[in-house]
N, C-alpha and C positions, 0 to 999 in steps of 0.2 A: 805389304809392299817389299820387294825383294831390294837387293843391293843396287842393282840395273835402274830400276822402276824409280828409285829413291836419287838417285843421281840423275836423273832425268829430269824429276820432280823439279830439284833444285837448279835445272837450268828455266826450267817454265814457269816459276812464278806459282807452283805447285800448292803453297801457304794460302795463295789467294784466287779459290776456284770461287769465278761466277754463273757457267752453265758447260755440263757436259753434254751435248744433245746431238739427237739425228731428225727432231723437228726442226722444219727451214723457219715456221714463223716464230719458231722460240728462238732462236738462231740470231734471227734478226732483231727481233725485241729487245735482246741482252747486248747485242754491238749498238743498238740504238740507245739503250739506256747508260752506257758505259763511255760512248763517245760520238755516235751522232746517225741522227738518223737517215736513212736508207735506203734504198731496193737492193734484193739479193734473192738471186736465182741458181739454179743449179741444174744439171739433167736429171730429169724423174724426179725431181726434188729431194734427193738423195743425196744427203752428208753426215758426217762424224766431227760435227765440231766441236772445239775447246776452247774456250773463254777464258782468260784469268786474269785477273787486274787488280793495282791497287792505286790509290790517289792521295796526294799528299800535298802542300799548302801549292810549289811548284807544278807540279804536272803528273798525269795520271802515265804509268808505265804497264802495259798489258801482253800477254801472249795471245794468240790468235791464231787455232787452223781450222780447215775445213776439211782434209780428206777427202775433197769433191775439187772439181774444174768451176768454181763457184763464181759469178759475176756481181760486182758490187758497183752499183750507182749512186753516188755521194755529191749531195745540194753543196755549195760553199758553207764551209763548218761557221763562218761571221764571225767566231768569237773565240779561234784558237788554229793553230797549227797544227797537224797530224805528221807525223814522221815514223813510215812505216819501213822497219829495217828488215829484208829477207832474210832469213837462218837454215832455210831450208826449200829445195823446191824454186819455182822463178816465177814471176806478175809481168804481167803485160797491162799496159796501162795508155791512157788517152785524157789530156786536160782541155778544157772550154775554149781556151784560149788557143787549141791548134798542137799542145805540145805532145809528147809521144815517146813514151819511156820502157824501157823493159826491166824487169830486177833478177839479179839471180843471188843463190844461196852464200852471203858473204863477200857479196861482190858490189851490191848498190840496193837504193832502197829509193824512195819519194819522197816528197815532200805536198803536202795537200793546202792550199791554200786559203784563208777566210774568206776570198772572194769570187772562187774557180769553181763549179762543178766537176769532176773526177769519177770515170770510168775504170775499174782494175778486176783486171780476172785471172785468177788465180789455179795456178794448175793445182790435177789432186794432190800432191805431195807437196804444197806449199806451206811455210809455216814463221810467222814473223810475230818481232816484238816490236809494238806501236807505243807511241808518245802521241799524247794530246795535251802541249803547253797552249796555255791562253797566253792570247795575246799580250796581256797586261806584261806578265812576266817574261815572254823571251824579250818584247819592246822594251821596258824597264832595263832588265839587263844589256840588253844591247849599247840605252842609253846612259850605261853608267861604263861600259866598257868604252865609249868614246865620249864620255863627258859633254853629253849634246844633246837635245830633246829628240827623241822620236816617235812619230806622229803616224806616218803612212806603215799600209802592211812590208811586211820583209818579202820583197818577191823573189824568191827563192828561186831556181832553177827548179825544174820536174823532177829531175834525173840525181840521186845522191850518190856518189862515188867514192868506194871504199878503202879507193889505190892510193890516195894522198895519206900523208901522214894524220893529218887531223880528221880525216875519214875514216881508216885504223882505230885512231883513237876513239874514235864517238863511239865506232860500235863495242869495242871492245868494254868503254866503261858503264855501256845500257847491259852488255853480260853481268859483267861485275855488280854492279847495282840491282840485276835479276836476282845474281847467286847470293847475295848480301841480307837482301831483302828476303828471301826464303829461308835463309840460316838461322837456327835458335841462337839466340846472340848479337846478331848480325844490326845489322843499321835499322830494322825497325826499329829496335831497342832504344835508338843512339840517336835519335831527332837532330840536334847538331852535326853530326857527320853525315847524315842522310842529306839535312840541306844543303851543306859544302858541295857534296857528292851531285846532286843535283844541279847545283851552281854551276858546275866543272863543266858537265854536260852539255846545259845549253851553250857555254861559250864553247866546246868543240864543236857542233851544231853549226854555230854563225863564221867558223871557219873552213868547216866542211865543206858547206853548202853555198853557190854562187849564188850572187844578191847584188841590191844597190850602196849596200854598205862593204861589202868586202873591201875594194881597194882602201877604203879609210881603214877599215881591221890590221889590213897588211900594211901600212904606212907606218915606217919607224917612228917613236916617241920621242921626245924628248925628256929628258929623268930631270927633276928640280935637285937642287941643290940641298946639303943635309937639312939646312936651317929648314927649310920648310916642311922635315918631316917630322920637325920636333914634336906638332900637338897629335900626330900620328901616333909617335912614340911613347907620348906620353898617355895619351888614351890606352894605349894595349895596358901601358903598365897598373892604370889603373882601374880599370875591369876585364884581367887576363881570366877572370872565374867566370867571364860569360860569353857565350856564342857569337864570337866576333865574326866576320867574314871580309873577305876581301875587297866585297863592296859599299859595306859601311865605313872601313878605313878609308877609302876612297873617299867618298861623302865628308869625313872628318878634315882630311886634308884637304879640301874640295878639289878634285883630280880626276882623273877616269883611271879604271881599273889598272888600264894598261901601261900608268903614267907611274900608280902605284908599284909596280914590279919593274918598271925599268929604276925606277930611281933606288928602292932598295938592291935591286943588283949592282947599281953601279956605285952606293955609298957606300954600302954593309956587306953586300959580295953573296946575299943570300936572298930567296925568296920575305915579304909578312909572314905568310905561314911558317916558315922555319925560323925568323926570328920571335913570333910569338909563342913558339913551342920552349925559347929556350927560355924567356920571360917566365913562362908557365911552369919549367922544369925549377926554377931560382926558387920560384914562390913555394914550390912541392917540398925541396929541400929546405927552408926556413922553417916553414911545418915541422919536419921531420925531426930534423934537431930540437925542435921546441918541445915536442908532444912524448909523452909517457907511453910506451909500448903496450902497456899493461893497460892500456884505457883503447888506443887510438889505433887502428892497422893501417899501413900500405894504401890497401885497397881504397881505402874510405878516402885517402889525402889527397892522391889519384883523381878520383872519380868528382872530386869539389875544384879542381885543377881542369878538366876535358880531355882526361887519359881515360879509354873505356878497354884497351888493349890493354892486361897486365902485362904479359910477355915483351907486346912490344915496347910498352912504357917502361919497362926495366933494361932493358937492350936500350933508349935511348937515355935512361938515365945514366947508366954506367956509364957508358962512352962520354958522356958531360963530367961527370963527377970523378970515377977510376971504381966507385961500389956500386953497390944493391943497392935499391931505397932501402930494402931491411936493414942491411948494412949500419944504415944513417941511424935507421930510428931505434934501435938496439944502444947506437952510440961508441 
């Protein structure tokens, strides 16, 4: 694989091939077994398709082309949402329900619903990266992002639009999340940043994408007052060594997501995540000072802390502290 080939790789999810083929029923058997099953057609039955997928507790992220004018007939998925973002090439598309969408390369994408049937034909030069969240999980999350049960499907609009900011956003961190996930190092590695990362996702997703909950998404919060973010606080401090997330601290304080980041911006001036990094950073340093050189590295204090970036975990410890962790543990 040349330099070209290799950089490509790593925008496609390259680590995680599931069928390279120019057979239509092998074609279809691997989109079927990956994320749901099908009819797919093509002229003379003639394609070059690529597969690549990987799945993880969240939602499965996959690359998908055809190299063919390919037509794909899709029963309601029942048991998850499909979000098919163009990258290359443009779909035309048609839902059960009447709707009528077109996508082009970076500019919109769909949204495929548990309960809709979904017609999309894809020109040859099409080429997209698909999500298949269950429903449990963007529901869940949604439901924690407004502190309120949700029950019914998210009826998403057809049509995904990429010109809004949180439209931008979604697609850009399913690239990231591609290119992450293919890197030696990168956030397979890192199971807790992978989750976060995912977390991030679906909530750009339920702001991207028109629905019956958007207007409550866009509705200012109200921030509690500090007192009430005391068992918040205190929780971080004591399991900063484990994969907290934005939505379990929410949970602690009993709050919705959104209630939790207003009130730390308005008490502390700073996002959870930035104040539990620097919780984290106190803890690193106490280590450090304590521990013998000659026994203990950097690395290792780091990485018992949820630093998996040395570079970067040294750039934010300096700016905290004025040194190096080495620095510190040298003495």
């Amino acid at each position: 694989m040349d330099a070209l080939d290799a950089r490509a790789a790593a925008h496609h999810l390259g680590r995680y091939p599931v069928l390279d083929t120019r057979n239509l029923e092998q074609a279809r058997e691997a989109v079927s077994r990956v994320y749901l099953d099908h009819d797919l057609t093509a002229p003379t039955d003639q394609l070059e398709m690529t597969l690549n997928a990987t799945s993880d507790r969240m939602f499965t992220v996959g690359f998908l082309t055809y190299k063919s004018a390919a037509k794909l007939v899709m029963p309601p998925t029942e048991d998850a949402y499909h979000i098919n973002l163009t990258v290359a090439g443009n779909t035309i598309a048609q839902r059960s329900d009447g709707s009528r969408a077109a996508t082009a390369a970076g500019a919109s994408g769909l949204t495929l619903l548990p309960d809709r049937t979904t017609t999309v034909r894809w020109s040859p030069d099409a080429e997209q990266y698909i999500l298949k969240i269950p429903r449990r999980s963007l529901e869940t999350h949604l439901s924690e992002q407004l502190n309120q049960p949700v029950h019914d499907v998210v009826e998403f609009d057809f049509g995904l639009a990429f010109s809004s900011p949180a439209g931008r956003t979604l697609l850009s961190s399913v690239q990231f999340l591609a290119r992450e996930l293919n890197r030696p190092g990168g956030l397979a590695e890192m199971p807790i940043a992978r989750e976060q990362l995912e977390a991030f996702v679906m909530s750009q997703l339920l702001y991207a994408g028109r629905h019956q909950y958007s207007d409550a998404l866009a509705a200012p919060d109200n921030p509690v007052r500090r007192g009430r973010l005391g068992p918040v606080l205190d929780y971080m401090e004591q399991h900063a060594d484990e994969p907290l997330t934005p939505q379990e601290l929410a949970r602690v304080g009993c709050m919705s997501v959104r209630t939790l980041h207003a009130s730390f911006a308005q008490e502390l001036g700073e996002s959870p995540m930035a104040y539990l990094r620097r919780v984290r950073l106190d803890h690193v340093r106490g280590e450090l000072l304590r521990s013998d050189p000659t026994v203990t590295g950097v690395k290792e204090i780091a990485l018992r802390w949820g630093f998996f970036h040395p570079s970067r975990f040294a750039q934010q410890y300096r700016e905290r502290f004025g040194e190096l962790p080495r620095d510190t543990l040298r003495g």
